[in-house]
C-alpha positions as CSV (number, residue, x, y, z in Angstrom):
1,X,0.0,0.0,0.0
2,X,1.4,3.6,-0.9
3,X,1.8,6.0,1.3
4,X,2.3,9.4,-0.3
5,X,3.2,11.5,3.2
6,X,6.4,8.5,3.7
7,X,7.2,9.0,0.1
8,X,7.1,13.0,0.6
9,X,9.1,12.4,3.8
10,X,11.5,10.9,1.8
11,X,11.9,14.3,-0.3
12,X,12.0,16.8,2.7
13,X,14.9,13.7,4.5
14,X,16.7,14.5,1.0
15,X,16.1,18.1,0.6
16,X,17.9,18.5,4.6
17,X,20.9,16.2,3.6
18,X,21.5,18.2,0.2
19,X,21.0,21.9,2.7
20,X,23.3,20.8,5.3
21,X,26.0,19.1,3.1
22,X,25.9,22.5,0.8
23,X,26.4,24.5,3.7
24,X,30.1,23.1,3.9
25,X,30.6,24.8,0.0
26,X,30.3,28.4,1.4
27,X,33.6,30.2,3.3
28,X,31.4,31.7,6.8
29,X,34.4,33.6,7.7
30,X,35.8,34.5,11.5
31,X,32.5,37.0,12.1
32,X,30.6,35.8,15.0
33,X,27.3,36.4,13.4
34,X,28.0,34.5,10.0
35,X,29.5,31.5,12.3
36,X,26.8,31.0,14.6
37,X,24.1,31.4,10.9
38,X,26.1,28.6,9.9
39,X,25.6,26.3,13.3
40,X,22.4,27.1,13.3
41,X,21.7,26.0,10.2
42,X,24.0,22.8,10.6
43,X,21.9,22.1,13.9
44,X,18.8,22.2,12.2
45,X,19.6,20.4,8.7
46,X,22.4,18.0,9.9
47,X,21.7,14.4,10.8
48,X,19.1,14.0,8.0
49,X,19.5,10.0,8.3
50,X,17.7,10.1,11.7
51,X,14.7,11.0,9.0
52,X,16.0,8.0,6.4
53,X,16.8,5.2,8.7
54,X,13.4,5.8,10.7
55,X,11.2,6.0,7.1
56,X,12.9,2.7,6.5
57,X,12.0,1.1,9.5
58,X,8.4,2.7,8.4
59,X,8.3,1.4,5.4
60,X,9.8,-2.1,6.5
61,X,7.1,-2.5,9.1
62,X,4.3,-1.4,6.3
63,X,5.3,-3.8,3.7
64,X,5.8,-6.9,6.7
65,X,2.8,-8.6,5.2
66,X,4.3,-9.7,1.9
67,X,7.8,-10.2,3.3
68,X,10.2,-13.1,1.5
69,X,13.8,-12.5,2.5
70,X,15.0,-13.1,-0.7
71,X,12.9,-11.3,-2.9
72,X,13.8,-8.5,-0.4
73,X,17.2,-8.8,-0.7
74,X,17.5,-8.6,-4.3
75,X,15.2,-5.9,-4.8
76,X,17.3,-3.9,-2.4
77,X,20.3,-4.5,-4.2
78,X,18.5,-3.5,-7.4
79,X,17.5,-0.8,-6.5
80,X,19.9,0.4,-3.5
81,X,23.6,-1.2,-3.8
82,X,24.0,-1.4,-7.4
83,X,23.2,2.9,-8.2
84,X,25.5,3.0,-4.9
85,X,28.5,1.0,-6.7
86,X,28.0,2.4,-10.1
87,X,27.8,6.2,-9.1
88,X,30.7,5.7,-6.5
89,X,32.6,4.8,-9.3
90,X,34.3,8.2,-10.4
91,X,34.6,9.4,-7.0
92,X,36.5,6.2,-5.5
93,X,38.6,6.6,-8.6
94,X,39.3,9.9,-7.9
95,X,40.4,9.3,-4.3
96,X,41.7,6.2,-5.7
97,X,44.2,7.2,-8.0
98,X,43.5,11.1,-8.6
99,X,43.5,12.9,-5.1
100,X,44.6,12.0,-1.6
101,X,41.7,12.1,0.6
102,X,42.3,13.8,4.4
103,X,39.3,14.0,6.7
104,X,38.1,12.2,9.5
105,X,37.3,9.1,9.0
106,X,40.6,8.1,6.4
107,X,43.4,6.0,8.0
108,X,46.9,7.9,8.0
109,X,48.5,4.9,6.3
110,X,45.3,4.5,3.6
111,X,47.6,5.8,0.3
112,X,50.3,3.2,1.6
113,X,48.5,0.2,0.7
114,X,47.6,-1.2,-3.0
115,X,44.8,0.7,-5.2
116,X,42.5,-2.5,-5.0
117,X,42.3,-2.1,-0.8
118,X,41.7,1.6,-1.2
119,X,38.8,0.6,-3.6
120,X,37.5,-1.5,-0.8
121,X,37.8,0.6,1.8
122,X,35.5,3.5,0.2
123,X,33.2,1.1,-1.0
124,X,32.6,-0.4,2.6
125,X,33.1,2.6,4.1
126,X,31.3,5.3,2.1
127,X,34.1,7.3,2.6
128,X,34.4,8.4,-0.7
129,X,31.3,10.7,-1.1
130,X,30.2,12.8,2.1
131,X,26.3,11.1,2.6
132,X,27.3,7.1,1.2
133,X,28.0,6.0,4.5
134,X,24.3,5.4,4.9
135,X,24.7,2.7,2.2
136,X,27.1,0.4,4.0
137,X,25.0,1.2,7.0
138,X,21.4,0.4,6.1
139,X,23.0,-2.4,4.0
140,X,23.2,-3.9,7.4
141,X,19.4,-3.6,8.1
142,X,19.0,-5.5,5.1
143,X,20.7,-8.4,5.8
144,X,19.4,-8.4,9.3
145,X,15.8,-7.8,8.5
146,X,14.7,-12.0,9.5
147,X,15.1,-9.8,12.8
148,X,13.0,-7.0,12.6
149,X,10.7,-9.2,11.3
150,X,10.7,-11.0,14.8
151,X,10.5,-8.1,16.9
152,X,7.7,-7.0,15.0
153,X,6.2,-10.2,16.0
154,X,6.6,-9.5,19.7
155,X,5.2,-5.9,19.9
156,X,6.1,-5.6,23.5
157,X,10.0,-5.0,22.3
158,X,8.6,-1.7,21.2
159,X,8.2,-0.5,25.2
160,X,11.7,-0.8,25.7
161,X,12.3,2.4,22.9
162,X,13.0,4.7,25.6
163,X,16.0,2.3,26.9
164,X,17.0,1.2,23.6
165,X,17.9,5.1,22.8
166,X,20.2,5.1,25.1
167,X,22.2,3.6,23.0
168,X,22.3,6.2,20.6
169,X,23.5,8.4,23.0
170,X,26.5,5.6,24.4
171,X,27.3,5.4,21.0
172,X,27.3,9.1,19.2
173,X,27.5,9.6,15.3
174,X,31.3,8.9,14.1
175,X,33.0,7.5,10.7
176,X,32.2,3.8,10.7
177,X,29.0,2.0,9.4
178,X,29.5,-0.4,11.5
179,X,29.1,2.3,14.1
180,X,26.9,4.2,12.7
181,X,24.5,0.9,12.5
182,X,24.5,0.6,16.4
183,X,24.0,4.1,16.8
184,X,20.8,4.5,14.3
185,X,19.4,0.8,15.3
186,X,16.9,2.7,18.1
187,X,15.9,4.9,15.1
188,X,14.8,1.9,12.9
189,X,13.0,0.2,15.5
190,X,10.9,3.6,16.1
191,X,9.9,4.0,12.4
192,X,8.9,0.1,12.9
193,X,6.9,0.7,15.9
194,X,5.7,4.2,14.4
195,X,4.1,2.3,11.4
196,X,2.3,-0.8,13.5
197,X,0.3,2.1,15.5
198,X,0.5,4.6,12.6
199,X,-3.0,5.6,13.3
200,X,-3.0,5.9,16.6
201,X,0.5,7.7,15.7
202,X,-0.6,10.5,13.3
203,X,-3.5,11.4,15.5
204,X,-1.5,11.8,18.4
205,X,1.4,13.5,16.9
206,X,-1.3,15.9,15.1
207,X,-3.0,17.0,18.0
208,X,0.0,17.2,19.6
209,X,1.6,19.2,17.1
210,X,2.2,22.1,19.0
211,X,4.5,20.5,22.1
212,X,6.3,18.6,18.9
213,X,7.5,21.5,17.7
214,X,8.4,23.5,20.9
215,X,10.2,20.4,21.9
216,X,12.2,20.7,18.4
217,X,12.4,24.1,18.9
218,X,14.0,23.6,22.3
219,X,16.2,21.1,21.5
220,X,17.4,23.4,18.6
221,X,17.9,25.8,21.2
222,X,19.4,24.1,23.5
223,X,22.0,22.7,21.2
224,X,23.1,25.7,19.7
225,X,23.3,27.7,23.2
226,X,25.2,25.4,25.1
227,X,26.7,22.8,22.9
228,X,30.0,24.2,20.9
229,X,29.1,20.9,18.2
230,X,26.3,19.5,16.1
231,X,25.1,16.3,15.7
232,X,25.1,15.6,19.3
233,X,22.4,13.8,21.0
234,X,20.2,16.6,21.6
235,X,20.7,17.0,17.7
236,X,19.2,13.5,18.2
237,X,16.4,14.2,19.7
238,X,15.6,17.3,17.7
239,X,15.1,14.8,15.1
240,X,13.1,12.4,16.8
241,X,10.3,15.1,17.6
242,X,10.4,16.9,14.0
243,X,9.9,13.3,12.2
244,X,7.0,12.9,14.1
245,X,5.8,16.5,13.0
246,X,6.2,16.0,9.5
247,X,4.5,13.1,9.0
248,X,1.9,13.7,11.1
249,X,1.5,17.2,8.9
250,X,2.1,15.5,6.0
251,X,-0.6,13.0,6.6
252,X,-3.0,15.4,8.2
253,X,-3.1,17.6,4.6
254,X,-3.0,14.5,2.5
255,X,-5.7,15.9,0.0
256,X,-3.9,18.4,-0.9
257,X,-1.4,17.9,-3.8
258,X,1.7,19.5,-3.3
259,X,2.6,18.0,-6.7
260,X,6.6,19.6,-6.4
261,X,7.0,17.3,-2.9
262,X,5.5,14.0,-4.4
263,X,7.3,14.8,-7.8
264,X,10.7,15.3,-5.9
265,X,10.0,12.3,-3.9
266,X,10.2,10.6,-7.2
267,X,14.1,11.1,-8.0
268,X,14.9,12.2,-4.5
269,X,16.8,9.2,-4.5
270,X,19.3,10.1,-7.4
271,X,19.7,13.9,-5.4
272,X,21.3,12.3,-2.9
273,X,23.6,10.1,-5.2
274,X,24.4,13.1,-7.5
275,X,24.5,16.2,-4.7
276,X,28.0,15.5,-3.6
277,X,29.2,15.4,-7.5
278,X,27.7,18.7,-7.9
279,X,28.9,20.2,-4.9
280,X,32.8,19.1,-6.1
281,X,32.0,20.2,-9.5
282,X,31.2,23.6,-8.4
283,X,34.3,23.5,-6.1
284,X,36.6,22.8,-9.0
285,X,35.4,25.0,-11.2
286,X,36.1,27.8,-8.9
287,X,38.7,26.7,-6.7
288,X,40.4,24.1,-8.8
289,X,39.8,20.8,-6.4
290,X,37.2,19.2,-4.5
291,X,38.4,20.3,-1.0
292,X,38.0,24.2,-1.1
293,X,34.8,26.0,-0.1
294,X,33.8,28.1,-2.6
295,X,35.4,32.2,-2.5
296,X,32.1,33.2,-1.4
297,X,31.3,34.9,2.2
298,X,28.3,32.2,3.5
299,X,25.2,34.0,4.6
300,X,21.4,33.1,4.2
301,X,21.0,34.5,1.1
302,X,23.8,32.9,-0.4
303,X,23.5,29.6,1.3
304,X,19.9,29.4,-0.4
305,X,20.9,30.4,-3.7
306,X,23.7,27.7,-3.8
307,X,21.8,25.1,-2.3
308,X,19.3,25.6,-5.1
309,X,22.3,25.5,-7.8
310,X,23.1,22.0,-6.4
311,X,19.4,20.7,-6.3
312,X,18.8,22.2,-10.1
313,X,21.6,20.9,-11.2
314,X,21.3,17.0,-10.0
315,X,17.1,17.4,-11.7
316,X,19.0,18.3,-14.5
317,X,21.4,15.2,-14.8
318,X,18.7,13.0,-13.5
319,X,16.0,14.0,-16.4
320,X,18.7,13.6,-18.8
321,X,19.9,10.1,-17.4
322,X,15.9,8.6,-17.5
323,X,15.9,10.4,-21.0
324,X,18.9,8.1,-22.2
325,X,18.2,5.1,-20.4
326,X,15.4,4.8,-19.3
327,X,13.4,2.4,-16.8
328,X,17.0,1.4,-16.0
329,X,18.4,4.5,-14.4
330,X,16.9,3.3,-11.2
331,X,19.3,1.1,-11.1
332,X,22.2,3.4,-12.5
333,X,21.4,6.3,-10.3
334,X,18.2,5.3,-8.5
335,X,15.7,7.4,-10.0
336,X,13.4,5.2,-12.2
């Protein structure tokens, strides 16, 4: 059964990732005013795969009924691993055999070991392309999903959400998907428990509309008052209360069409591939490598304008790639 407000979710989940990772592209300069713009904008668009890993828990829970672990499994590949392994291609290459990658997250001694190892270290990693960690990751739910099938099974896990969350907090955000699976494991088991009671769910979360959003709000707050990071666990939690909101919103104005939303939702998929390839492209064109913010002083305005850049320009390459190709770009770029 569709569900057009998870499908829209989906968008807006995509939309945040593209806004935060664009926000990186911009120079914010030493000024304290442009720096804290730019946390508070990291605060509240960062961590966009609170939004993905809990609408696939969602979805996973929806779709229980006609469940066959292998059928599963190769549509997931299909669709998810194989646009993931042919669109990582240029950019492992590049870090491969074009750049030397530096960041968090990249082992001192990674250049000292043979091309093919390098190869499998971005492709396991993700390491290669800012968001494609999540594919490793959620990879993991995959494989695991006999699992959540069981706990669905025994609905009483689902009271144990507020313990299992600590975890999430013993185990903050970091490099590894390994890591990163333990961390967002909580988050899948919420979008699960979310869509068993989804009625109950969106008429609660409606009504309650007004407490979810000052508790976002206050989080928000919180975060960027006291906390000299983001994506800490009150980042976390910001999250957990604004999914909540949006599909309950979402839902609640079903009828109307927002056409742009479920349009977007339709290629959203291939945004997130492509983003990062337009954000480097920019970078090089005007800075001459894939590293360097662009010579532009980050503010609102700006922020907007270049985060729209980025979006037009992955519609663009995405309408041309189904014009080519296709029903198969969904599985070249995951936009069928």
């Amino acid at each position: 059964m569709y569900l057009k407000y998870i499908n829209q979710f989906r968008a807006i989940a995509t939309l945040f990732v593209v806004f935060n990772h664009c926000i990186h592209g911009l120079q914010w300069g030493a000024s304290y005013d442009n720096l804290e713009m730019s946390r508070f904008m990291k605060i509240v668009f960062s961590n966009g795969a609170f939004f993905f890993v809990f609408i696939a828990g969602f979805i996973f829970q929806h779709l229980l009924f006609k469940f066959d672990f292998r059928k599963y499994l190769v549509s997931r590949f299909l669709l998810v691993i194989l646009p993931y392994l042919i669109i990582s291609v240029p950019a492992v290459v590049a870090w491969t055999f074009l750049y030397q990658k530096s960041a968090y997250g990249i082992p001192h001694d990674l250049y000292s070991n043979p091309w093919w190892y390098r190869v499998g270290f971005y492709y396991l990693t993700g390491q290669h392309m800012a968001p494609l960690w999540f594919i490793p990751m959620i990879a993991m739910f995959y494989v695991l999903s006999p699992l959540f099938r069981l706990i669905d099974r025994f609905p009483i896990v689902y009271l144990s959400i507020p313990l299992l969350m600590i975890i999430s907090y013993e185990y903050p955000r970091t490099w590894s998907p390994w890591w990163q699976f333990i961390h967002f494991f909580p988050v899948y088991i919420i979008g699960m428990c979310a869509s068993r009671y989804k009625e109950f769910v969106l008429d609660w979360s409606y009504r309650l509309r007004y407490l979810l959003f000052a508790m976002f709000v206050g989080f928000v707050a919180y975060e960027l008052l006291e906390m000299r990071t983001v994506q800490s666990f009150f980042n976390y939690m910001n999250k957990f209360f604004l999914s909540f909101l949006i599909i309950a919103l979402l839902a609640h104005y079903k009828d109307r069409p927002f056409r742009w939303l479920t349009w977007f939702a339709a290629i959203n998929f291939s945004v997130f591939f492509l983003h990062t390839y337009a954000n480097a492209g920019l970078k090089i064109i005007f800075t001459g490598g894939p590293a360097q913010s662009l010579p532009i002083l980050g503010n609102l305005f700006y922020q907007i304008i270049y985060f729209s850049v980025v979006v037009a320009l992955c519609i663009g390459v995405t309408l041309l790639v189904k014009k080519v190709i296709g029903k198969y770009s969904k599985y070249v770029i995951g936009a069928g």
